[in-house]
ChimeraX commands (.cxc) that place a marker at each C-alpha (Angstrom):
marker #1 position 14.31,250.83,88.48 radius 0.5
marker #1 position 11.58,248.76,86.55 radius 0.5
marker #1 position 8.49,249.38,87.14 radius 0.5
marker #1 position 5.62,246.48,86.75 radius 0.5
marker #1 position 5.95,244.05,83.58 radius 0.5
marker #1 position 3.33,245.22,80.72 radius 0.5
marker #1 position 2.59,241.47,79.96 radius 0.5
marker #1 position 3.10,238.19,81.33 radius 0.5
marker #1 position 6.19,235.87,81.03 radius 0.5
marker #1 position 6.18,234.51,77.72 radius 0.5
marker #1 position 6.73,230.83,77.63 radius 0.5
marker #1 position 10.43,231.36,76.08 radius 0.5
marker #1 position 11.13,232.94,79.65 radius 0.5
marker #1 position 11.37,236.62,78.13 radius 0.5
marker #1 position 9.42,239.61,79.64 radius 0.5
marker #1 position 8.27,242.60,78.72 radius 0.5
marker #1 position 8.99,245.66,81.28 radius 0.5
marker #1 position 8.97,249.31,81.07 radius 0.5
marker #1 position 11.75,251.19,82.32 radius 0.5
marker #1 position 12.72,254.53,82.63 radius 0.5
marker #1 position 13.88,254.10,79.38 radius 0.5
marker #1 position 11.11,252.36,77.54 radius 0.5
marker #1 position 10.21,248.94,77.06 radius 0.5
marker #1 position 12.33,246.38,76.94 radius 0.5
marker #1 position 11.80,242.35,76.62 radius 0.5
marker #1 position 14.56,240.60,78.36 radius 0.5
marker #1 position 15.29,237.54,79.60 radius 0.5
marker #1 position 14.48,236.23,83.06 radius 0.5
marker #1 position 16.46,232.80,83.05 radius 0.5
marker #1 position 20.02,233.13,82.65 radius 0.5
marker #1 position 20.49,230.39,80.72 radius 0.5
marker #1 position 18.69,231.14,77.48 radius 0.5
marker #1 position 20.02,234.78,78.03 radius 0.5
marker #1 position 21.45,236.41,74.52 radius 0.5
marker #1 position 25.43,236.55,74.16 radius 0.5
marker #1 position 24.88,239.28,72.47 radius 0.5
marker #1 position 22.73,241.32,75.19 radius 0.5
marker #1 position 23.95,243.72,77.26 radius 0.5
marker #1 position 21.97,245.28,80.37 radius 0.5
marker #1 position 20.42,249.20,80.66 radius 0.5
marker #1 position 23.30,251.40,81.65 radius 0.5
marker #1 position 22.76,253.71,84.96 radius 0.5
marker #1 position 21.38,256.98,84.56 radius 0.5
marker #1 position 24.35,260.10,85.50 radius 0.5
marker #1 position 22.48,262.12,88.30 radius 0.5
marker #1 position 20.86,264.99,86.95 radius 0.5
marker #1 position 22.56,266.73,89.70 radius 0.5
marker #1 position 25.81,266.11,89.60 radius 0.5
marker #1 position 26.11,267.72,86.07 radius 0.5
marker #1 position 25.63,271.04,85.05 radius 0.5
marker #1 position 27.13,270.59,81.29 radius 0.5
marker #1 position 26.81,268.61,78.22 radius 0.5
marker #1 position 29.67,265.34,78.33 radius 0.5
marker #1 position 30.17,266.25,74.57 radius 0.5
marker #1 position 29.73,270.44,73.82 radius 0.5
marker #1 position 30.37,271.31,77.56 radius 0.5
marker #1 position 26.91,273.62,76.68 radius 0.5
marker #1 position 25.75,275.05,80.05 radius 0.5
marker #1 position 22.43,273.36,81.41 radius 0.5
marker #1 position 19.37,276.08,81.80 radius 0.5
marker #1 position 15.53,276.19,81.36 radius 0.5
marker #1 position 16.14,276.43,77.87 radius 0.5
marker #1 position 19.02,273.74,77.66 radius 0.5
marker #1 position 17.55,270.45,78.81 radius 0.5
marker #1 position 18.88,267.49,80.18 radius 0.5
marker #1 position 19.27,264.34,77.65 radius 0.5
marker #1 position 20.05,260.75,79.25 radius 0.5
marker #1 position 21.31,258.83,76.13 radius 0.5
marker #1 position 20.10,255.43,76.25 radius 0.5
marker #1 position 22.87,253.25,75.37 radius 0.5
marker #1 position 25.89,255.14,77.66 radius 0.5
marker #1 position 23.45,256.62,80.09 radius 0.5
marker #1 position 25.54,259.92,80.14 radius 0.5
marker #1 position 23.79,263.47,79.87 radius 0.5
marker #1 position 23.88,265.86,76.97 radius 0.5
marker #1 position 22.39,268.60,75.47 radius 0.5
marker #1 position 19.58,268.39,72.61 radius 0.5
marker #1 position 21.40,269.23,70.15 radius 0.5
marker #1 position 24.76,266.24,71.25 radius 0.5
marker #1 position 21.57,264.00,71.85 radius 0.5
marker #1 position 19.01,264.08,69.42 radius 0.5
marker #1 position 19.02,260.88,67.27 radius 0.5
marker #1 position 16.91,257.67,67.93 radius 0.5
marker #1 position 17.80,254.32,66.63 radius 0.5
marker #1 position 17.02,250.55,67.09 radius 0.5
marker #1 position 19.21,249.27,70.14 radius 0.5
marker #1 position 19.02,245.61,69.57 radius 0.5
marker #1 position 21.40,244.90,72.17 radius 0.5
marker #1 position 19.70,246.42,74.76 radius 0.5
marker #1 position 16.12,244.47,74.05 radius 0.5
marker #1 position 14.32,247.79,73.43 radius 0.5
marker #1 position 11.07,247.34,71.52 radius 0.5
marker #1 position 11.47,251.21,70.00 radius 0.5
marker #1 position 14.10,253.47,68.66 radius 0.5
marker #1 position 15.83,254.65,71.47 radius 0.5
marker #1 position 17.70,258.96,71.97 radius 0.5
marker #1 position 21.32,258.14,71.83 radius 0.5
marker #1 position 24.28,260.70,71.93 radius 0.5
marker #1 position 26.36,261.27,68.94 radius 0.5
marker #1 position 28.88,258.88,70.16 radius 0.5
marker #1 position 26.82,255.93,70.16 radius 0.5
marker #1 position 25.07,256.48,67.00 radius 0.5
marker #1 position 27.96,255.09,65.48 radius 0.5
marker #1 position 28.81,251.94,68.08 radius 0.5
marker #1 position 24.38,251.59,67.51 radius 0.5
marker #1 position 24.24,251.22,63.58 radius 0.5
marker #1 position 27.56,248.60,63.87 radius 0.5
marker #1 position 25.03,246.74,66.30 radius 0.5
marker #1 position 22.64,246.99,64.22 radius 0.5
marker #1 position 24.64,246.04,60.93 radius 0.5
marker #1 position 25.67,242.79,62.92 radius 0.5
marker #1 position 22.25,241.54,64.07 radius 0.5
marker #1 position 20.72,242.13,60.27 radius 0.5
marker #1 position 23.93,241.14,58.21 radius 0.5
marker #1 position 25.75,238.65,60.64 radius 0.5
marker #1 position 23.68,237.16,62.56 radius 0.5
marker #1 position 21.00,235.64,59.74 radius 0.5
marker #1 position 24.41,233.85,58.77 radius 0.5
marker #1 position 25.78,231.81,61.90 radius 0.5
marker #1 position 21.73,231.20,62.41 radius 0.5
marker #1 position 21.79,229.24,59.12 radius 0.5
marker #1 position 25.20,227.43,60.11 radius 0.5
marker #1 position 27.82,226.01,57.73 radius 0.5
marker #1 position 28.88,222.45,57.15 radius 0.5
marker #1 position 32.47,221.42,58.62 radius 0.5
marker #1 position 34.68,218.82,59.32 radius 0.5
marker #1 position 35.01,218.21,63.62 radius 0.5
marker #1 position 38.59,217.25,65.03 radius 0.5
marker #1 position 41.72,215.88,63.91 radius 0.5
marker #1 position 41.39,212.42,62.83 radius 0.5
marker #1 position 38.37,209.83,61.99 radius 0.5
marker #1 position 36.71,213.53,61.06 radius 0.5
marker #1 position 32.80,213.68,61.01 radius 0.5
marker #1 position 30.92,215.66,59.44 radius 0.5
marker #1 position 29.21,218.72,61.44 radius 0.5
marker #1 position 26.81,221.39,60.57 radius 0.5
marker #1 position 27.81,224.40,63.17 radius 0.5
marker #1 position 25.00,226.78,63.62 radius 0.5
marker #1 position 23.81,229.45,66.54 radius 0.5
marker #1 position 20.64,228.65,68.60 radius 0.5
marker #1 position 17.90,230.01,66.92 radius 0.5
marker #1 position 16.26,230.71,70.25 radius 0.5
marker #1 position 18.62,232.24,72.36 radius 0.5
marker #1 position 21.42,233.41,70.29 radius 0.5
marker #1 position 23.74,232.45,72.68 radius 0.5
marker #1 position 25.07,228.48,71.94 radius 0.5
marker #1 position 26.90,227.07,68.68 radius 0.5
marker #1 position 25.36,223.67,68.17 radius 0.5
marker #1 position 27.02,221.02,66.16 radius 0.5
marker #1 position 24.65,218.17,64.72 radius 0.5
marker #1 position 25.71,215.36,62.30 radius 0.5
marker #1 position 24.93,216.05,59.06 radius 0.5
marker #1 position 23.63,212.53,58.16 radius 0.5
marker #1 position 21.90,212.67,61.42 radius 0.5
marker #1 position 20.24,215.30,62.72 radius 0.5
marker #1 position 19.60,213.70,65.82 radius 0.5
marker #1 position 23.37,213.06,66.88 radius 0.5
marker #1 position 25.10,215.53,68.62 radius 0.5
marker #1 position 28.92,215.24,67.92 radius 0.5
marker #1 position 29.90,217.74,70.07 radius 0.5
marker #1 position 28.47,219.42,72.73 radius 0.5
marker #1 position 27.16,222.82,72.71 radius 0.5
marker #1 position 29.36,226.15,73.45 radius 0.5
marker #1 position 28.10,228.98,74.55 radius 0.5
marker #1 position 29.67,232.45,73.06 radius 0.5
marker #1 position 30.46,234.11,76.19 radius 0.5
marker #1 position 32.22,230.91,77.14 radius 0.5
marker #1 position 34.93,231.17,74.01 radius 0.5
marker #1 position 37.99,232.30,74.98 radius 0.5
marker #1 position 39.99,232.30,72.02 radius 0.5
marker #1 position 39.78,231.78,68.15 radius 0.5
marker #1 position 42.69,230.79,66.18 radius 0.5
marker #1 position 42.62,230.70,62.51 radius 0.5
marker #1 position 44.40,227.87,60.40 radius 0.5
marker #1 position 45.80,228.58,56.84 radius 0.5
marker #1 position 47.34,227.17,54.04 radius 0.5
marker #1 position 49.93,229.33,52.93 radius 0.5
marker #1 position 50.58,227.23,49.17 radius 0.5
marker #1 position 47.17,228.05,48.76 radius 0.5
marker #1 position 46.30,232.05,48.78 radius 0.5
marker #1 position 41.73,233.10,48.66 radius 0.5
marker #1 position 40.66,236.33,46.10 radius 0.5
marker #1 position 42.57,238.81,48.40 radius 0.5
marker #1 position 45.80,237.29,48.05 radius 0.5
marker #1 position 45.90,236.42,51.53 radius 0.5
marker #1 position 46.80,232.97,52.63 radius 0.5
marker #1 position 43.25,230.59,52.51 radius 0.5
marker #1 position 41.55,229.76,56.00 radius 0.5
marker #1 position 41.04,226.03,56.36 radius 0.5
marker #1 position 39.46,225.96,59.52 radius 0.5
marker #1 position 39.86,227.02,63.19 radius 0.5
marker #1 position 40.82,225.77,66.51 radius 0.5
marker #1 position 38.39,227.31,69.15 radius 0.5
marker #1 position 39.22,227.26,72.69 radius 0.5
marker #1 position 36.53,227.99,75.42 radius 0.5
marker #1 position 35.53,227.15,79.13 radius 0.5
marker #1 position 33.21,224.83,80.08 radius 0.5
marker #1 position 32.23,222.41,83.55 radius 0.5
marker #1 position 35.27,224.13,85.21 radius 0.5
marker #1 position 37.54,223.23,82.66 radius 0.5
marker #1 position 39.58,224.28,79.59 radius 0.5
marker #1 position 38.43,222.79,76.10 radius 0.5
marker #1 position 38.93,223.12,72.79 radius 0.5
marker #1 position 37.33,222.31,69.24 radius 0.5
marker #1 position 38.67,222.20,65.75 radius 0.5
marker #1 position 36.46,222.98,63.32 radius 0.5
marker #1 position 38.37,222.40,59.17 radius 0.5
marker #1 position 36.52,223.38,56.10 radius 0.5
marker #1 position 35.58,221.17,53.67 radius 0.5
marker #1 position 37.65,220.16,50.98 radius 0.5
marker #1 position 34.37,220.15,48.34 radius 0.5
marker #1 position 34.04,224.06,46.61 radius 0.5
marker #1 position 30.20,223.78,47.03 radius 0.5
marker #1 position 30.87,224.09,51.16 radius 0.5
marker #1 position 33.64,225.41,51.31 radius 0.5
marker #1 position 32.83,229.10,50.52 radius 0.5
marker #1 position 29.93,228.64,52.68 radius 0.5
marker #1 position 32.13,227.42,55.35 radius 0.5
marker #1 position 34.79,229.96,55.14 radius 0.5
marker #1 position 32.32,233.09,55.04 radius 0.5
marker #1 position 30.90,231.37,58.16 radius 0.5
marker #1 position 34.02,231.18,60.46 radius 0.5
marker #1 position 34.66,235.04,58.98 radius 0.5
marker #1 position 31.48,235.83,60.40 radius 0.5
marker #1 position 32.29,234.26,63.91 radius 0.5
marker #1 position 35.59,236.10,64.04 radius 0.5
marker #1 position 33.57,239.45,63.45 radius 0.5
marker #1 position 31.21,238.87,66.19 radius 0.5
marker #1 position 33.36,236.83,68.56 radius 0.5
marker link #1:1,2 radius 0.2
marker link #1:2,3 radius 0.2
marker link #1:3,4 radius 0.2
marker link #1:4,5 radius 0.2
marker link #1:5,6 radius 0.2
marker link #1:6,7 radius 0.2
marker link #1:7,8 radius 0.2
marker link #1:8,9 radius 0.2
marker link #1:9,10 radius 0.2
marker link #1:10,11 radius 0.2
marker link #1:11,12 radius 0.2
marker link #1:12,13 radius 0.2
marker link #1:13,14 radius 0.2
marker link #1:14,15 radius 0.2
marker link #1:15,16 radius 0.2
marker link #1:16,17 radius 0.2
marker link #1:17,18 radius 0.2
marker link #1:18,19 radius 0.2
marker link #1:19,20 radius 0.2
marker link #1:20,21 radius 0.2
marker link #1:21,22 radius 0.2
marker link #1:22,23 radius 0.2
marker link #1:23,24 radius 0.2
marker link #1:24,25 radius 0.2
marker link #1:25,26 radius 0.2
marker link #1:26,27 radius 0.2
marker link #1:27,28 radius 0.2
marker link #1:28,29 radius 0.2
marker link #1:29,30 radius 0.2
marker link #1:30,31 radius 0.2
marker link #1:31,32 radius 0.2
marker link #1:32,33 radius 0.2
marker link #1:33,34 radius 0.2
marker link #1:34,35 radius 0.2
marker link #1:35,36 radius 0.2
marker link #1:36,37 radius 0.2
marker link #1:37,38 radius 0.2
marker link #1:38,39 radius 0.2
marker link #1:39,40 radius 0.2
marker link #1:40,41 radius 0.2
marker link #1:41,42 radius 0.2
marker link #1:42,43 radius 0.2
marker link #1:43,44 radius 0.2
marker link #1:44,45 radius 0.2
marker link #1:45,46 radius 0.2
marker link #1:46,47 radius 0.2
marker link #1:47,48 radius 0.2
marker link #1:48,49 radius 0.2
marker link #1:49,50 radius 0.2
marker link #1:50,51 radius 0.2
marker link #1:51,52 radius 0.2
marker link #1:52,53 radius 0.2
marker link #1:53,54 radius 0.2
marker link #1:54,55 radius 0.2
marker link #1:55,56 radius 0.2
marker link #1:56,57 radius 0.2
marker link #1:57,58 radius 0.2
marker link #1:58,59 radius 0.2
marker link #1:59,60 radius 0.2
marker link #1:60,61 radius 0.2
marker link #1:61,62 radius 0.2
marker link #1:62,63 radius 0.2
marker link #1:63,64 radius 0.2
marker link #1:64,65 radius 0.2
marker link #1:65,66 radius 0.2
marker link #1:66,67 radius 0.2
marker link #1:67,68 radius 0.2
marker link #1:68,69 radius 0.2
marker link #1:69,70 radius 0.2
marker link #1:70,71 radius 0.2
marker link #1:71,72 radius 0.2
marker link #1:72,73 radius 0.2
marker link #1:73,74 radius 0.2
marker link #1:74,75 radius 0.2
marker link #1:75,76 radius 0.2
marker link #1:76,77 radius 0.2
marker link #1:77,78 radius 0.2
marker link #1:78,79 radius 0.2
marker link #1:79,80 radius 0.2
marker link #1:80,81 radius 0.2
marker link #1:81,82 radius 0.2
marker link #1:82,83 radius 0.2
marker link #1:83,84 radius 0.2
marker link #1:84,85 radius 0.2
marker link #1:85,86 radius 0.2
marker link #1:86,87 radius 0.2
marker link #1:87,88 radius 0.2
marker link #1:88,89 radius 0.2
marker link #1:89,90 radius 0.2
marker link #1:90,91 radius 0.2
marker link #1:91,92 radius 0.2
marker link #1:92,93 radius 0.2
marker link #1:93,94 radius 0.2
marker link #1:94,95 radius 0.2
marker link #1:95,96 radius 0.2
marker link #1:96,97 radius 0.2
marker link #1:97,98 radius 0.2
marker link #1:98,99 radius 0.2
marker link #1:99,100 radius 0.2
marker link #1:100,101 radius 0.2
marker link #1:101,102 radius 0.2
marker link #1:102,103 radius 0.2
marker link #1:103,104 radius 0.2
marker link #1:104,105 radius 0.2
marker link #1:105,106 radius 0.2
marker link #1:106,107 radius 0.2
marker link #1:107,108 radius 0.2
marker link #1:108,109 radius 0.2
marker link #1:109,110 radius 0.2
marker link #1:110,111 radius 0.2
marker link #1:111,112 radius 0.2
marker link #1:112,113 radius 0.2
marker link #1:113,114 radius 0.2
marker link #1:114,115 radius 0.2
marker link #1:115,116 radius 0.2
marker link #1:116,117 radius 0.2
marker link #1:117,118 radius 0.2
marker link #1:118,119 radius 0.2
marker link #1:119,120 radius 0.2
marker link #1:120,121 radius 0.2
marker link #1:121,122 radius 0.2
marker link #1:122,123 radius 0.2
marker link #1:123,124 radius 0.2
marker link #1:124,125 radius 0.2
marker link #1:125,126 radius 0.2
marker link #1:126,127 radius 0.2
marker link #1:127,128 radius 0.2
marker link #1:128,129 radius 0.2
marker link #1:129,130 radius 0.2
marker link #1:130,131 radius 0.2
marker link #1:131,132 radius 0.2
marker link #1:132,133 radius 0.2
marker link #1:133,134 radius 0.2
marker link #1:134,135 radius 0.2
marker link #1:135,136 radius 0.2
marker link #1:136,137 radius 0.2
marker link #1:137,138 radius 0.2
marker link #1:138,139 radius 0.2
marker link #1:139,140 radius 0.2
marker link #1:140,141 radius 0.2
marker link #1:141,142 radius 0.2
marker link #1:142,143 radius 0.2
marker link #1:143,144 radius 0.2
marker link #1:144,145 radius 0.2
marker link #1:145,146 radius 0.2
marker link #1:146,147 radius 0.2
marker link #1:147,148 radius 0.2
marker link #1:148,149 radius 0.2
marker link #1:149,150 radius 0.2
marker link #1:150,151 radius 0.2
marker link #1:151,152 radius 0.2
marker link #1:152,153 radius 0.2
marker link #1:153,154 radius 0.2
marker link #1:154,155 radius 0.2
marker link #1:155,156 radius 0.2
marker link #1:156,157 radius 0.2
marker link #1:157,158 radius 0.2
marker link #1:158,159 radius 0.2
marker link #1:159,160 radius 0.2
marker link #1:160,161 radius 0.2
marker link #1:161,162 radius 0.2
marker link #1:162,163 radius 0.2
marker link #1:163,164 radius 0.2
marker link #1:164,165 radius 0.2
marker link #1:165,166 radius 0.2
marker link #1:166,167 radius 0.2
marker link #1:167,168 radius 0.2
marker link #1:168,169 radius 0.2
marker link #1:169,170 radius 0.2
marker link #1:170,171 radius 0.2
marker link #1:171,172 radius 0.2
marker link #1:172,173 radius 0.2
marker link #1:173,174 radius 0.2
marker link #1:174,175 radius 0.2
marker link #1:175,176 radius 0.2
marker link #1:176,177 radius 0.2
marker link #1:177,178 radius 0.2
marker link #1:178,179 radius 0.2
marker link #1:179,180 radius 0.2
marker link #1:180,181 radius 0.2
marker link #1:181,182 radius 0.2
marker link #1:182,183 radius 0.2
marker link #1:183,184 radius 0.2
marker link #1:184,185 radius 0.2
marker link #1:185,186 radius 0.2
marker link #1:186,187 radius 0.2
marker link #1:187,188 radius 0.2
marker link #1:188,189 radius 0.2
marker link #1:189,190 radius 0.2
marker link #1:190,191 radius 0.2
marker link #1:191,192 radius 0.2
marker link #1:192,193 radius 0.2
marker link #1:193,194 radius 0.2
marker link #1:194,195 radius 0.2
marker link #1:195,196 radius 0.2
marker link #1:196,197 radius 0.2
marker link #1:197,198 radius 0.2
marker link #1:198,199 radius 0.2
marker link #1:199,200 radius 0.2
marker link #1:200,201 radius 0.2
marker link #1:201,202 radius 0.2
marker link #1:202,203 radius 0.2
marker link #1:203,204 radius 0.2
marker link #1:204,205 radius 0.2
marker link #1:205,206 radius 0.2
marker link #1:206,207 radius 0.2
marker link #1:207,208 radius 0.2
marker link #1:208,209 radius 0.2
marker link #1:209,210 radius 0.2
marker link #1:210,211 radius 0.2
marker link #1:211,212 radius 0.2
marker link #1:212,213 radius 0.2
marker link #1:213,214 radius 0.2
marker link #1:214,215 radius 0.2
marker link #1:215,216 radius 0.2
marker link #1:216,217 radius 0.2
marker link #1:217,218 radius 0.2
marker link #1:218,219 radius 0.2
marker link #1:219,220 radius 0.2
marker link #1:220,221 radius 0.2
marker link #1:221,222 radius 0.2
marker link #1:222,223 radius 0.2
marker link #1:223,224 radius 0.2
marker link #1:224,225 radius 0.2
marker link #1:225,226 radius 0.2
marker link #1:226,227 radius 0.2
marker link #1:227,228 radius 0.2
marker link #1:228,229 radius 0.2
view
C-alpha cells in the first residue's frame, strides 16, 4: 500500500508517493493519465515461496529475498540484481528488476527517449478522403496520452477531434505498390485508424503528403505510431 504523499498535488494533477517500492509520481485524474503508464505490480508473498522464479536457488539467511519491481516476482540476488529507469511505472529512481525484465525495461526505455520525442513533435498530413485539409498530428505534450490534429494554417482550428491511444483499436497501413521506399518494400501513403470513442466506432484517415519535404517526416511518423501502438 502507499503510504502518505511526499509533496502536494502538483497543479498538472500528478503526485508524488512513496511506496514500498520507491517513489513514484502518478497521476490522480484519470483523464490526463499516460497511455503509456502502467500501475505497480503486487508483491508475491514472501511466504509462499521458498525458491528463486528464475535459478530455483533455495531461500536461506544467506540467500535473500528480491521483489523485482516491474513483475513483482521473487528472486535471488544474483537473478535480481540490476537497477534501471522504469519510465512506465512513474518511478523517480532506478528501480532492482529481474533478469527478465531488464530486457522488456531498456525497450521501454528506448521508446520513451527515441519514440516518443517524435510523435511529441507531430508530422504534417493530409485528413480524410476528399476536400482534404491539411493537419499537423502530434501527441499531447502533457499527458502523453491524446493525438491532436490542428490545422496547419490555423492553429486554432481543430479538424478533428482528439483520440486517445488506449482508445485505438486498429491501424491499417495504405501503400502504393507502383511505388516501392529504400527497402524495396511497397511505400506507405498514409493510414486508416480505427478507434472507440462516445460509445461508438470511428475512424480517421490520415495520407501523407505528396511534397518530399513532408513526406519523409510524415512517413517516419506513422512508423513510429505503429511501433508504439
Amino acid at each position: 500500500m502507499a503510504s502518505s504523499p511526499t509533496s502536494p498535488t502538483s497543479p498538472s494533477g500528478k503526485k508524488l508517493v512513496n511506496t514500498k517500492s520507491g517513489l513514484r509520481m502518478i497521476c490522480l485524474i484519470d483523464d490526463e493519465r499516460s497511455a503509456f503508464e502502467i500501475d505497480e505490480p503486487k508483491w508475491q508473498n514472501d511466504n509462499d515461496h521458498h525458491i528463486c522464479n528464475k535459478c530455483g536457488a533455495k531461500f536461506s539467511f544467506k540467500t535473500r529475498r528480491h521483489h523485482c519491481r516491474r513483475c513483482g516476482k521473487i528472486y535471488c540476488g544474483s537473478c535480481c540484481t540490476t537497477k534501471v529507469a522504469l519510465p512506465r511505472l512513474s518511478f523517480v529512481d532506478p528501480q532492482r528488476v529481474c533478469t527478465d525484465c531488464v530486457i522488456q525495461a531498456k525497450k521501454e526505455i528506448e521508446m520513451f527517449e527515441r519514440y516518443l520525442p517524435i510523435l511529441l513533435k507531430g508530422a504534417e498530413f493530409d485528413l480524410g478522403d476528399s476536400d482534404a485539409k491539411r493537419c499537423k498530428c502530434k501527441l499531447n505534450a502533457k499527458t502523453y496520452r491524446d493525438l491532436m490534429f490542428t490545422d496547419v494554417k490555423d492553429a486554432n482550428s481543430l479538424p478533428h477531434e482528439n483520440v486517445c491511444l488506449t482508445d485505438i483499436t486498429s491501424i491499417h497501413c495504405m501503400t502504393d505498390p507502383l511505388n516501392q521506399s529504400s527497402d524495396g518494400k511497397p511505400q506507405l501513403v498514409g493510414i486508416n485508424l480505427d478507434y472507440f470513442s462516445d460509445s461508438r466506432s470511428k475512424s480517421i484517415k490520415l495520407n501523407v503528403p505528396n511534397e518530399s519535404l513532408n513526406r519523409s517526416t510524415s512517413v517516419h511518423y506513422l512508423r513510429t505510431l505503429q511501433k508504439v501502438g
